[in-house]
MDAnalysis code that builds the backbone (N, CA, C; Angstrom):
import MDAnalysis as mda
import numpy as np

u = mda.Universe.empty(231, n_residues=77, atom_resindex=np.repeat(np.arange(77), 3), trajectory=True)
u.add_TopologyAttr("name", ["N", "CA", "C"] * 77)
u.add_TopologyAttr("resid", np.arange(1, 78))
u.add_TopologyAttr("resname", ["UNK", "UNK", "UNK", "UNK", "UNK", "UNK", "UNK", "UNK", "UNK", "UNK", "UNK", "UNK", "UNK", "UNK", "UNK", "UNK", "UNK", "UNK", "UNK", "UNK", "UNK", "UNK", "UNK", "UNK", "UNK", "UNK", "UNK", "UNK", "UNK", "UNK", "UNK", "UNK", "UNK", "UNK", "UNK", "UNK", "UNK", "UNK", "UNK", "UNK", "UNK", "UNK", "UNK", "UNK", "UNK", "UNK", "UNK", "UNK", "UNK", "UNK", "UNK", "UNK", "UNK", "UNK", "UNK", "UNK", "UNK", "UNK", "UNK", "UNK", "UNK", "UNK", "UNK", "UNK", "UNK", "UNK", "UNK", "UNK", "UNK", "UNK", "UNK", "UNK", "UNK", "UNK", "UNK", "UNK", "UNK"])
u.atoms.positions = np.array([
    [-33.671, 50.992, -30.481],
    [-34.269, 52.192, -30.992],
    [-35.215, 51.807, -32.127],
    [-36.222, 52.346, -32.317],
    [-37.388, 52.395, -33.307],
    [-37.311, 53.859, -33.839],
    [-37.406, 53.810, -34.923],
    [-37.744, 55.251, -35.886],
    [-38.854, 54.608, -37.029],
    [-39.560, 55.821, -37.320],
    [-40.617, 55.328, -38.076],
    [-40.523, 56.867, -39.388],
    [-40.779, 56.329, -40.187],
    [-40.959, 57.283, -41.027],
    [-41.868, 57.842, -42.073],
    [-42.834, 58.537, -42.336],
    [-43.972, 58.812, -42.867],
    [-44.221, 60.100, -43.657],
    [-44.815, 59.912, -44.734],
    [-44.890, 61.295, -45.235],
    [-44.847, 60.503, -46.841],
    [-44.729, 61.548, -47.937],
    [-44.436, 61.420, -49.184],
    [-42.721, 62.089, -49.767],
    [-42.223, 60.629, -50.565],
    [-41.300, 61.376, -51.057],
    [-39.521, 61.659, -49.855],
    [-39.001, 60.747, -50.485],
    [-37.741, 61.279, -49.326],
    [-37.395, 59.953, -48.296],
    [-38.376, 59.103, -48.213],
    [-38.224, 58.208, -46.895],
    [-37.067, 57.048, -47.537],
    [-37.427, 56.193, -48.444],
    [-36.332, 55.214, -49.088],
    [-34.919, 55.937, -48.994],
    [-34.715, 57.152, -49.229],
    [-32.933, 58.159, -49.440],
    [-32.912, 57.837, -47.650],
    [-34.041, 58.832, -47.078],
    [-33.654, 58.895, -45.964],
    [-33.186, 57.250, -44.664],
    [-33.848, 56.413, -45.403],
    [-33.916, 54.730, -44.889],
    [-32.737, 54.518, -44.404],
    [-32.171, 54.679, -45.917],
    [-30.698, 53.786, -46.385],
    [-29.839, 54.696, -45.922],
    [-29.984, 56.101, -45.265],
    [-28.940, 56.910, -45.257],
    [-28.642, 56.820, -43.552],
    [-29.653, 56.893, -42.968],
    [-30.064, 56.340, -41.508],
    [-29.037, 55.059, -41.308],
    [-29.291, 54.135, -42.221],
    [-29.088, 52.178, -41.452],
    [-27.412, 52.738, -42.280],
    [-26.773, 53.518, -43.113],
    [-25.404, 53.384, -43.176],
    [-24.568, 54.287, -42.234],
    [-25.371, 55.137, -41.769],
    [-24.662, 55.812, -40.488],
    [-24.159, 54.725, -39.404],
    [-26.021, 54.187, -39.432],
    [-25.904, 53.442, -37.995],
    [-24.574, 51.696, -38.132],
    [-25.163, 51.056, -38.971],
    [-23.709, 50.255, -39.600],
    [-22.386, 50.887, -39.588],
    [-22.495, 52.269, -39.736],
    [-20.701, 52.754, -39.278],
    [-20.586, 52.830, -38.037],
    [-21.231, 53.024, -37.115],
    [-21.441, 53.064, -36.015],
    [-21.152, 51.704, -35.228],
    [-21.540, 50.129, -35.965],
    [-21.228, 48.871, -35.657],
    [-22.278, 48.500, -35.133],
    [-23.475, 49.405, -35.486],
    [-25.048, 49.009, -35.367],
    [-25.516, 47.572, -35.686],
    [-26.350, 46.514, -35.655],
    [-27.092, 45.978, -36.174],
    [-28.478, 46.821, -36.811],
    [-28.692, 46.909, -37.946],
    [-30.258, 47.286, -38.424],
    [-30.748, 46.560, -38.832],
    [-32.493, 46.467, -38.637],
    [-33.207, 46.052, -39.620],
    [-34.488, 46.784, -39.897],
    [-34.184, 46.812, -41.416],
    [-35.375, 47.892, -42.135],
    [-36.708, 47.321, -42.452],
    [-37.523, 47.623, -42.141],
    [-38.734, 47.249, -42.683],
    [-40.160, 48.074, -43.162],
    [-40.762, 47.734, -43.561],
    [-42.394, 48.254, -44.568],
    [-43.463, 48.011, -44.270],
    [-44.530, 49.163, -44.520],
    [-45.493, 48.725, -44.647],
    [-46.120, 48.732, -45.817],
    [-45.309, 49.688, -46.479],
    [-45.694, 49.805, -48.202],
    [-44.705, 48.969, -48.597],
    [-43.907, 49.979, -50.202],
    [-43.409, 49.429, -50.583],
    [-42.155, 50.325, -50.915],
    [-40.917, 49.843, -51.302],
    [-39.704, 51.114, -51.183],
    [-39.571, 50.807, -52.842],
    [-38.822, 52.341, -52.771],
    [-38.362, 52.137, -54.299],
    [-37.087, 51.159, -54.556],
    [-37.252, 50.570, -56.062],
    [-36.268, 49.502, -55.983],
    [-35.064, 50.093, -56.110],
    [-34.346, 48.989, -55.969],
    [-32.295, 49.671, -56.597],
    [-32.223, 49.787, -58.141],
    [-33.445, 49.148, -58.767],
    [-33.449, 49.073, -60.486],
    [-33.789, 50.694, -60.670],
    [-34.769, 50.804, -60.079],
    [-35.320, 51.909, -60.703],
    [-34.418, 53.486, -60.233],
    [-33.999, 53.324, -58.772],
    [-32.930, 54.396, -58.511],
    [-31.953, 54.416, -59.641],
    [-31.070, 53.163, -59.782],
    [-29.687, 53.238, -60.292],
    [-30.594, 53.832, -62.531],
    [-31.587, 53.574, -62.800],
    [-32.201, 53.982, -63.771],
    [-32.028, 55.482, -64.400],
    [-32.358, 56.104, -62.838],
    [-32.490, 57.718, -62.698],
    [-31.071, 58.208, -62.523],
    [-30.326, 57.116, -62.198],
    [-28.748, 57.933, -61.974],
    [-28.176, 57.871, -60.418],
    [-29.305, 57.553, -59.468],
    [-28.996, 57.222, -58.310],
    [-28.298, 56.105, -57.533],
    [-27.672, 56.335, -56.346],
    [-27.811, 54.986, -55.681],
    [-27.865, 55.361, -54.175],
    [-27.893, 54.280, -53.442],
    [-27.626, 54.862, -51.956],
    [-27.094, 53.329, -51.498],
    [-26.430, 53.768, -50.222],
    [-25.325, 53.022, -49.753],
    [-26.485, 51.572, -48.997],
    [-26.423, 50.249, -49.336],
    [-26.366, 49.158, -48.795],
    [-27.624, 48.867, -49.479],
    [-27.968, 49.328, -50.477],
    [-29.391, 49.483, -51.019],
    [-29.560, 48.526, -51.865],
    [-29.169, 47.098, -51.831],
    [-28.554, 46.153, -52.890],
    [-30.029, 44.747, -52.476],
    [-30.360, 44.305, -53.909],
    [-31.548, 43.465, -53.610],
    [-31.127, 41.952, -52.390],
    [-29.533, 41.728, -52.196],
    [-29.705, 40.805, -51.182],
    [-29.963, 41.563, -49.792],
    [-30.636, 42.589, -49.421],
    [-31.088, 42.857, -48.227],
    [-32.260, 43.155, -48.526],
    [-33.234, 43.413, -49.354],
    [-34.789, 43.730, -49.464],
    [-35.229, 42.776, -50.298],
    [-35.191, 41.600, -49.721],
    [-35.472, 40.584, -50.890],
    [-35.793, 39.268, -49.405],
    [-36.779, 39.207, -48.175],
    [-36.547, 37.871, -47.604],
    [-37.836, 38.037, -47.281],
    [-37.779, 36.613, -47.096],
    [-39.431, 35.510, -46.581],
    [-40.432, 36.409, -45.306],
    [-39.757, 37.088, -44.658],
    [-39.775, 37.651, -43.176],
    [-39.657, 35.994, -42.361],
    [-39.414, 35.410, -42.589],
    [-38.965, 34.137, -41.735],
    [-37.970, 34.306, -40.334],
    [-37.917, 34.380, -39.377],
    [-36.813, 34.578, -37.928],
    [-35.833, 34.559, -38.782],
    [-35.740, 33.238, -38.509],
    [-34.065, 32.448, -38.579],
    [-33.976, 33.061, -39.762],
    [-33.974, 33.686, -41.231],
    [-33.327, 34.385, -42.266],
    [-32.814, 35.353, -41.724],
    [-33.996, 36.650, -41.241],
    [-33.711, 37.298, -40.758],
    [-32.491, 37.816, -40.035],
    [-32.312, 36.705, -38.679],
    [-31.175, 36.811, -37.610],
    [-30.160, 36.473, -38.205],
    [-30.386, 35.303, -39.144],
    [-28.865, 34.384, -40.216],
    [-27.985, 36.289, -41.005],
    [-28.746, 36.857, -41.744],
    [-28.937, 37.905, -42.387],
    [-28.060, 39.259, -41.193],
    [-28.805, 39.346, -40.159],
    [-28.338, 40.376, -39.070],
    [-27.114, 39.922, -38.708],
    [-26.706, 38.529, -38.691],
    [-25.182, 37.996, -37.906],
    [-24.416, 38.376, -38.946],
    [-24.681, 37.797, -40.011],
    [-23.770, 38.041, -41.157],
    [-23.610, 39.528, -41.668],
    [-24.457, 40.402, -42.139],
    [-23.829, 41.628, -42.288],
    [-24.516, 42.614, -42.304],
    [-25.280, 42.093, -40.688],
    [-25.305, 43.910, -39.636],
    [-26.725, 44.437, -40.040],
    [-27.148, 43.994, -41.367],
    [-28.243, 44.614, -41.867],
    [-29.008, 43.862, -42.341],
    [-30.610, 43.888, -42.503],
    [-31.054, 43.395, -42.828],
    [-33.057, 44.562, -43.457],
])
């Protein structure tokens, strides 16, 4: 499945809220950009957080092999 998401405002909540459904589910995800998402610094700043939203998953080379290393190990990437 592909979902794409566009617009202003709402997409980063809606991202992370999407890939922790689908991870309960026993999904593999992987999230990706063409911009840029808001960080976990600046959410947890405002008082926020959202579930799996942690810099070791929005933080890689786009390299394969990280990537897949990343998806085996925990589901998300």
């Amino acid at each position: 499945m592909v979902l794409s998401l566009i617009g202003s405002g709402g997409k980063t909540t809606l991202l992370f809220s999407l890939a922790a459904r689908l991870r309960a589910l026993g999904k593999r995800v992987l999230i990706t950009t063409t911009t840029h998402l808001q960080t976990p610094q600046a959410l947890h700043a405002h008082g926020r957080t959202l579930p799996f939203f942690e810099e070791r998953y929005c933080a890689l080379s786009g390299e394969p092999s990280q990537i897949l290393r990343q998806l085996d190990r925990d589901g998300l990437c």
